[in-house]
KOLTI-10647 format. One record per residue (C-alpha): x, y, z. Coordinates in steps of 0.001 Angstrom, whole numbers, plus 500000, padded with zeros to 6 digits. Layout:
XYZ...
//
This chain:
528335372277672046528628375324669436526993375308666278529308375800663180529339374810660108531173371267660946528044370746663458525620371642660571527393369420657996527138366515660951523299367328661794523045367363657807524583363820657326522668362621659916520034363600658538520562361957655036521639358578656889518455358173659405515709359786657516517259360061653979516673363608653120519281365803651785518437369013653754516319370417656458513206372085655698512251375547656424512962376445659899513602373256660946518039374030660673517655376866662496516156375373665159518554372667665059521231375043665462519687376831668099518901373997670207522699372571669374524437375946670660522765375379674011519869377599673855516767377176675307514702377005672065510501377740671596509679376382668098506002376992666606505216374694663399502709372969661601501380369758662007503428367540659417506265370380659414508712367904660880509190369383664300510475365893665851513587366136663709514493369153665379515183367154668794515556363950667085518964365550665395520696367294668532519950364058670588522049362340667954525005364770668461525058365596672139526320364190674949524002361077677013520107360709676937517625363720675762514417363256677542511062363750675498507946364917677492504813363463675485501406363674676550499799360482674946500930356737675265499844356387671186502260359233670160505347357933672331504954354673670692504547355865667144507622357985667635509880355224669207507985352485666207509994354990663721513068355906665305513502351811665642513156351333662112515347354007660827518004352411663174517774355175666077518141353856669638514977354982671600512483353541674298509191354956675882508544354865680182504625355022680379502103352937682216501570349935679634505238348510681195505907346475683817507780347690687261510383345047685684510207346667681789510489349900683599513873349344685559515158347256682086514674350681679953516168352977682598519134350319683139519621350714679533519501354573679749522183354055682036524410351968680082524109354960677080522222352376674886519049355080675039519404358725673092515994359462673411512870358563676201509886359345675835507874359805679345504486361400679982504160364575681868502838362884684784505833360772685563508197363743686178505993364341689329507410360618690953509604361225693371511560358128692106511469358986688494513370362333689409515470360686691544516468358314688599516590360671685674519268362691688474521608359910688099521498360199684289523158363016681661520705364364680506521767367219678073518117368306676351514157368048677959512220367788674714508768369062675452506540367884672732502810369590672031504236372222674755500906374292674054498770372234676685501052373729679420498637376596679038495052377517680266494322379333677403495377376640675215492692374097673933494146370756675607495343372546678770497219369555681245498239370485684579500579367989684663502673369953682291503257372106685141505879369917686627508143370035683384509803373036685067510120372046688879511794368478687348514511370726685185515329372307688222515305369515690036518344368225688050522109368230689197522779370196685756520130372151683679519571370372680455518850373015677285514738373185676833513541372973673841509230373019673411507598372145670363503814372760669262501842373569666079499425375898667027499639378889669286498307382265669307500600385141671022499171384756674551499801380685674786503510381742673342503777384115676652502917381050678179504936378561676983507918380917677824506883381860681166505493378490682595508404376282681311510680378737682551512224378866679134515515380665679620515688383788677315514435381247674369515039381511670789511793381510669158510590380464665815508020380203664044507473378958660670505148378011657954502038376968659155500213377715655835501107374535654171501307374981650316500003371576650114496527371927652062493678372918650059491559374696652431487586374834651935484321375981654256481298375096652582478000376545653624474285375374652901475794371630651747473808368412652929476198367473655124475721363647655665475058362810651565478339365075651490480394362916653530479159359654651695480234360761647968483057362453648984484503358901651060483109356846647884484849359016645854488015358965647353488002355295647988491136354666647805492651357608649983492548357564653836490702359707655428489229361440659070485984362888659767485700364785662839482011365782664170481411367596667434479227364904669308479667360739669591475604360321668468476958362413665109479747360081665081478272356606665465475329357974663011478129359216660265479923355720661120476537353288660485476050355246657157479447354912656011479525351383656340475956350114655383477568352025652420480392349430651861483052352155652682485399350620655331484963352955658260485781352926661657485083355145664770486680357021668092485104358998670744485062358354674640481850356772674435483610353649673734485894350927675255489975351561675531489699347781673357487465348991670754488967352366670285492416350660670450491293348560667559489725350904665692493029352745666038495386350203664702492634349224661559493375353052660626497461353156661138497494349845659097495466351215656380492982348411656852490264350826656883490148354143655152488136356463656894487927357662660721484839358936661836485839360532665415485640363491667860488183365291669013489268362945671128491180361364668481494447362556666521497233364083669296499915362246668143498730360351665697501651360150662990500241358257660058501269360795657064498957359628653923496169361457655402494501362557652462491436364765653315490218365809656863486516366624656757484933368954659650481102367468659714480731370816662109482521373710662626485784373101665497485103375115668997488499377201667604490905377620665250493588376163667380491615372663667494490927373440663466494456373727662574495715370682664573493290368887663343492852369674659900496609369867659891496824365737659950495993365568656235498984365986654352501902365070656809503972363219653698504127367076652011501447365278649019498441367147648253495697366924650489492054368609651138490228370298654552487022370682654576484541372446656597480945372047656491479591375196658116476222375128659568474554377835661945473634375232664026477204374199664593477341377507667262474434375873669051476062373186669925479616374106670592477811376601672736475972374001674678479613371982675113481338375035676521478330375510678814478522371890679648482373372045681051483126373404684523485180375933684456485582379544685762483899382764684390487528384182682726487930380720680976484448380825679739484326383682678493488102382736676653485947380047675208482998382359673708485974384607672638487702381968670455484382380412669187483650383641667401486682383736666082485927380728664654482786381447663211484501384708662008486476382437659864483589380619658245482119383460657131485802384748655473485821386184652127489560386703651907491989384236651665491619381371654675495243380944654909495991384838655283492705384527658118494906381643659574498077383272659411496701386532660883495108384588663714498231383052664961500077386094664388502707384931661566504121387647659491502937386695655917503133388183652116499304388677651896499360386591648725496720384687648031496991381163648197495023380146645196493832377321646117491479377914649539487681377825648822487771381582649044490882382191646743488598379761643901485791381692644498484757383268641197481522385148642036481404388126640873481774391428643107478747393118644228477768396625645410476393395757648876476758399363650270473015400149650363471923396530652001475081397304654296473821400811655477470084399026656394471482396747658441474081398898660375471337401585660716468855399147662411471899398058664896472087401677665678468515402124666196468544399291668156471209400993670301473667398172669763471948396078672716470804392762670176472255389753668744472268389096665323469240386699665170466965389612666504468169392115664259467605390062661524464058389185662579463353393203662498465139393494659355462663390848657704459532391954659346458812389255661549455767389357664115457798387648666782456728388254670594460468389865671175460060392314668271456788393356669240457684393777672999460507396169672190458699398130669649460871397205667003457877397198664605457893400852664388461365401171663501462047403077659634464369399789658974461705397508660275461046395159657028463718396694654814464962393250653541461979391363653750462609389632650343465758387882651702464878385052654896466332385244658058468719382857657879470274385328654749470173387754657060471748386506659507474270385110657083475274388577656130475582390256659273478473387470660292480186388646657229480047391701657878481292391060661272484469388531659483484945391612657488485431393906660379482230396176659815480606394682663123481848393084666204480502390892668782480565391119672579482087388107674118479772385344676287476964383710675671474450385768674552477084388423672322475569391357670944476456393134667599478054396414667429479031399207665073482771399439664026484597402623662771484454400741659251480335400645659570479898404692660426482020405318657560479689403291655588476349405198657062478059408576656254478127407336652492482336407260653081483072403773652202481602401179649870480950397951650605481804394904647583481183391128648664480779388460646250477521387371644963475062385159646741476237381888647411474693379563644834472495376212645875474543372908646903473311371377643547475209374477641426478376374130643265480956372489641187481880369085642421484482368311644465486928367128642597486649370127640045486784372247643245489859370937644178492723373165642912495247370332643223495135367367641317495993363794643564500086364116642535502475364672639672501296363489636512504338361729636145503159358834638613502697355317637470499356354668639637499841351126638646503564351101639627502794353257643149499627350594643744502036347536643417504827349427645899502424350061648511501527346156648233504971345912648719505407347771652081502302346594653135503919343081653274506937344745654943505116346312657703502455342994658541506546341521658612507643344336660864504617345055663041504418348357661600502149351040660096503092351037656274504142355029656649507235354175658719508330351883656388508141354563653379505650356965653282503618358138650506505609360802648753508541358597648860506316356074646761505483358063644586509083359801643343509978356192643161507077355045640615508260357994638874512148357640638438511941353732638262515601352634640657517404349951639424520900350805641550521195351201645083522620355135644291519500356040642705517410354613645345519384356683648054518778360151646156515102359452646723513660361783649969512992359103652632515081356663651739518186356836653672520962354732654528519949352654657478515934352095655782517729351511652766519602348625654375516104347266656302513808347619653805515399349024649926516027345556648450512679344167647758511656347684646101515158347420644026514366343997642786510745345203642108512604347511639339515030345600638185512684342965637514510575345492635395513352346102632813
//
C-alpha cells in the first residue's frame, strides 16, 4: 500500500474511532506512514510516547494478520485487554493456553477474525509455529521492545535472534517494523543489523517528555524519604524501584506498618504472589510498588504518578525505561533519584555477580559511570539524557529538572579545581578518586603512606572539607568533563584537555554552591515545578468519575486505565458533557469506548445540571 493523503485521512479516522484522538502525536504519523508505504521502519520513543499505535494503525489498514513479537506474557495481555475494549480484534499465543486455545486462536487467524497476535520471541523458533504462521498473510512483524535483540542492550534475549530467520522463513516478506524506548547509537546499529531491517526508515523522537519532572537528590535519608513522600501523595500511584529484594521487602514492611497500601515484586518471590501483587497495582487497589527491576516491561497502567529510584539504576537505559512509566497518560508526573555513593558499591558487586565475558563487563563498568556521571550533572538532566542517547536537541533548559530549579548561586571553584587536578598529576594519573581524595584531606591511611603520598605539595590542601566532599567534587568534575575515568572495576581518574587548561590559569571553573543539608532543602512538593493538573479540575468531580470507571472495570475485568485513563478524566471534570458530541471531542474517548462505556459518565453530567 502507498501512503497519501487518502491513507493518512483513513489512519487519522481510525484513529479518532478506536482511541478517540483527533491526531497523531509527534512522530508517531510519520512512522505510520512509513510503515504503511511498505518500508521497513526502526522507531525510537519514549516510554508513554504511544509507540503501539504506530503498528496498531497499519494493522487496521493492511491486508490479513500483523504479527507482534512481545517479550513478556503481562505486556501481550495488557495490549490485547485494550485493543478488546476499544473494539479491535486481537488475541495473544503464549504458554498460559491450552494446545486446544492455541489451535482455536490460530483457526481464527485463519478465518481473518485476528488483525493483530501477539507471540513471544521464543515461539518463532517452533518448527510448527512457522509452519503455521506460513499458511497465513501476514503483511507486518511488529517487533515490540526490539532493544533486547542486542548484547549491549540492558535486557539482552537471545531468543530475539530468531525474529529474522522466521521473516525469512515466510513465503512473502512481511514489512518490519521494531519499536523500543531507549537506545544509544550502538544498540540502533544493532537493531538494524540483527533484524535484518531492510534499508529502514528511522526515527526518533521525543524522549524528553515535557511532562516528567526529573530530580537526583544527594545526602537525603532515603527510607524517611520514601515514607513522606508515599504519605504525601496518598492518593497517587506510585513505583519504587531499589537495587536488591532485602531493600525491597525492608522499604515494603515500612510502608505498610505505615498504613500506606503497598505491595512488592522481585524474583525472590512466588509467580502467585508476584502475580497478585501485580493485579492489586493495575487495579489501583494498592498505590505503591516497591520492586526491582524485575518489574515494569510492559506494564501499561498510565496514572503512574511518581517513580522513585531508592538507588541509583546500573544505566541510563534501565533509568529511562523505568523512570519513563510515570506519566504514560501525558499528566504531570515526578522521577526521583536518591543518589548515594554507596549505590556504585553495590551495582558494582551485581555486575561482578553475573557471568559474563570480559568485553561485556567492561560494557557494564562503561555504562555505570555514565550513570553516575549523570548524578553528579549540573546542567540540565534532560539535555544529559538527550545527549546520551544521541537525540538532536535545542539545548534549552527544561525548567523543571532538579538541576534547571537549582538556584545556588555560582561559585569560583578554579583554585579548589587546580588542587585537585594537580594532585592527579602528581599522582601520575594511576588512582581512583577515593585515594586522591584521602591525600587531598591528609589522611594517615596505610595506602597513602606506602606510596609516599604524604610528601606530596597538595598533600592536605583541602583538609577542611571530608572525604566524602571530596570525593563528591571530583565526580563533578568528571560529569563536567574536566576528568575522566578508565573503564572496569577499579577506574582511575585522569586529566582532560579542559583540566590542563585550568592548571595553566586558561579556564575558570563556576559550579554552584555547596549542596545544602536534607533539612534546608525545600520540600517536595515546593520542589516540584508542576503542580498535580490544570487548575481548572473539579477534584471532587474527577474523584466521583474514577468511582465511576472503577465500577466499570470490576464489571469488565479490567484495569481502570483501559477504560479511560487519567487525562481523559480530568478534561472531562473540566468541560462538564452533557451531549454525546461533546463527550466525543474529549482525547480518549472515541467512538467504539464511547459506545461501551460513555453513557454512565453522560448521565453522571446530566444529572449534575
Amino acid at each position: 500500500m502507498t501512503t497519501g493523503v487518502l491513507t493518512m485521512e483513513q489512519a487519522q479516522q481510525l484513529l479518532q474511532k478506536y482511541y478517540g484522538y483527533p491526531d497523531f502525536r509527534e512522530g508517531q504519523r510519520r512512522i505510520v506512514a512509513s510503515v504503511l508505504s511498505g518500508a521497513d521502519t526502526l522507531g525510537i520513543m519514549p516510554t508513554g510516547g504511544g509507540k503501539s499505535i504506530c503498528y496498531q494503525i497499519p494493522a487496521l489498514m493492511l491486508p490479513g494478520l500483523t504479527l507482534v513479537v512481545s517479550p513478556l506474557i503481562s505486556l501481550m495481555k495488557d495490549q490485547v485487554d485494550a485493543l478488546t475494549a476499544t473494539g479491535i480484534s486481537a488475541a495473544y499465543i503464549n504458554s498460559t493456553l491450552s494446545g486446544k486455545e492455541v489451535n482455536d486462536r490460530i483457526r481464527a487467524a485463519r478465518r481473518g477474525e485476528v488483525k493483530l497476535l501477539y507471540v513471544a520471541p521464543e515461539r518463532l523458533e517452533l518448527d510448527w509455529f512457522r509452519e503455521e504462521m506460513s499458511a497465513l498473510t501476514i503483511s507486518c512483524v511488529a517487533v515490540d521492545e526490539a532493544h533486547c535483540v542486542s548484547q549491549w542492550g540492558h535486557d539482552f534475549r537471545t531468543s530475539y535472534l530468531a525474529v529474522s530467520p522466521f521473516v525469512e522463513s515466510l513465503p512473502q516478506r512481511p514489512i518490519l517494523a521494531a519499536f523500543t524506548a531507549t537506545a544509544t547509537p550502538e544498540v540502533m546499529d544493532d537493531m538494524v543489523r540483527l533484524l535484518r531491517l531492510n534499508t529502514p526508515e528511522v526515527f526518533v523522537t521525543g524522549l524528553g517528555r515535557d511532562n516528567l519532572s526529573m530530580s537526583v537528590l544527594r545526602g537525603e535519608n532515603k527510607k524517611e524519604f520514601v515514607l513522606n513522600y508515599a504519605n504525601t501523595h496518598a492518593h497517587q500511584p506510585g513505583i519504587v524501584y531499589a537495587a536488591t529484594r532485602k531493600e525491597v521487602d525492608d522499604l515494603y514492611e515500612r510502608l505498610s506498618r505505615s498504613g500506606i497500601p503497598a505491595g512488592r515484586y522481585h524474583a525472590g518471590l512466588s509467580d502467585k504472589e508476584r502475580e497478585e501483587s501485580q493485579e492489586a497495582f493495575l487495579y489501583d487497589d494498592i498505590r505503591v510498588m516497591v520492586a526491582t527491576n524485575a518489574f515494569g516491561m510492559g506494564i501499561d497502567k498510565s496514572n503512574v504518578r511518581y517513580v522513585i529510584h531508592y538507588n541509583m539504576p546500573k544505566n541510563m537505559e534501565a533509568y529511562v525505561q523505568e523512570a519513563g512509566r510515570a506519566g504514560r497518560d501525558g499528566e504531570p508526573s515526578e522521577c526521583i533519584l536518591l543518589f548515594s555513593p554507596q549505590d556504585i558499591m553495590t551495582q558494582k558487586f551485581l555486575i561482578e555477580q553475573n557471568p559474563q565475558d570480559d568485553d561485556r563487563k567492561r560494557n557494564e563498568y562503561r555504562k555505570l559511570q555514565q550513570m553516575v556521571e549523570y548524578c553528579y550533572q549540573t546542567k540540565c538532566l534532560r539535555w544529559a539524557m538527550l545527549d546520551y542517547f544521541g537525540e538532536a536537541h535545542d539545548h534549552k533548559p527544561c525548567g523543571i529538572c532538579s538541576s534547571c530549579r537549582d538556584e545556588r548561586e555560582l561559585v569560583d571553584m578554579t583554585r579548589d579545581a587546580q588542587i585537585i587536578f594537580s594532585c592527579i598529576h602528581r599522582m601520575r594519573e594511576r588512582f581512583g578518586v577515593s585515594l586522591v581524595a584521602s591525600v587531598l584531606k591528609g589522611s594517615q591511611n596505610k595506602k597513602v603512606l606506602q606510596y609516599k603520598f604524604d610528601k606530596l605539595p597538595t598533600y592536605g590542601m583541602l583538609r577542611t572539607r571530608t572525604e566524602k566532599q571530596i570525593s563528591e567534587l571530583i565526580n563533578v568534575f568528571i560529569a563536567e568533563g574536566y576528568l575522566a575515568l578508565s573503564e572496569g572495576q577499579y577506574p582511575v581518574v585522569r586529566l582532560q584537555p579542559l583540566a590542563v587548561e585550568v592548571l595553566k590559569s586558561q579556564q575558570q571553573v563556576m559550579l554552584r554552591a555547596p549542596e545544602p543539608s536534607a533539612a534546608q532543602r525545600p520540600s517536595s512538593s515546593r520542589r516540584r515545578g508542576h503542580d498535580d493538573g490544570p487548575s481548572a479540575v473539579n477534584e471532587t468531580v474527577f474523584e466521583q468519575l474514577r468511582l465511576i470507571r472503577r465500577d466499570l472495570a470490576e464489571r469488565e475485568h479490567v484495569p481502570s486505565y483501559i477504560i479511560f485513563n487519567d487525562a481523559t478524566l480530568r478534561e472531562m471534570s473540566v468541560v462538564c458533557p452533557t451531549r454525546e458530541a461533546d463527550m466525543l471531542k474529549i482525547k480518549g474517548v472515541g467512538e467504539v469506548k464511547y459506545r461501551k462505556y460513555g453513557k454512565p459518565f453522560l448521565d453522571f453530567f446530566q444529572n449534575m445540571e
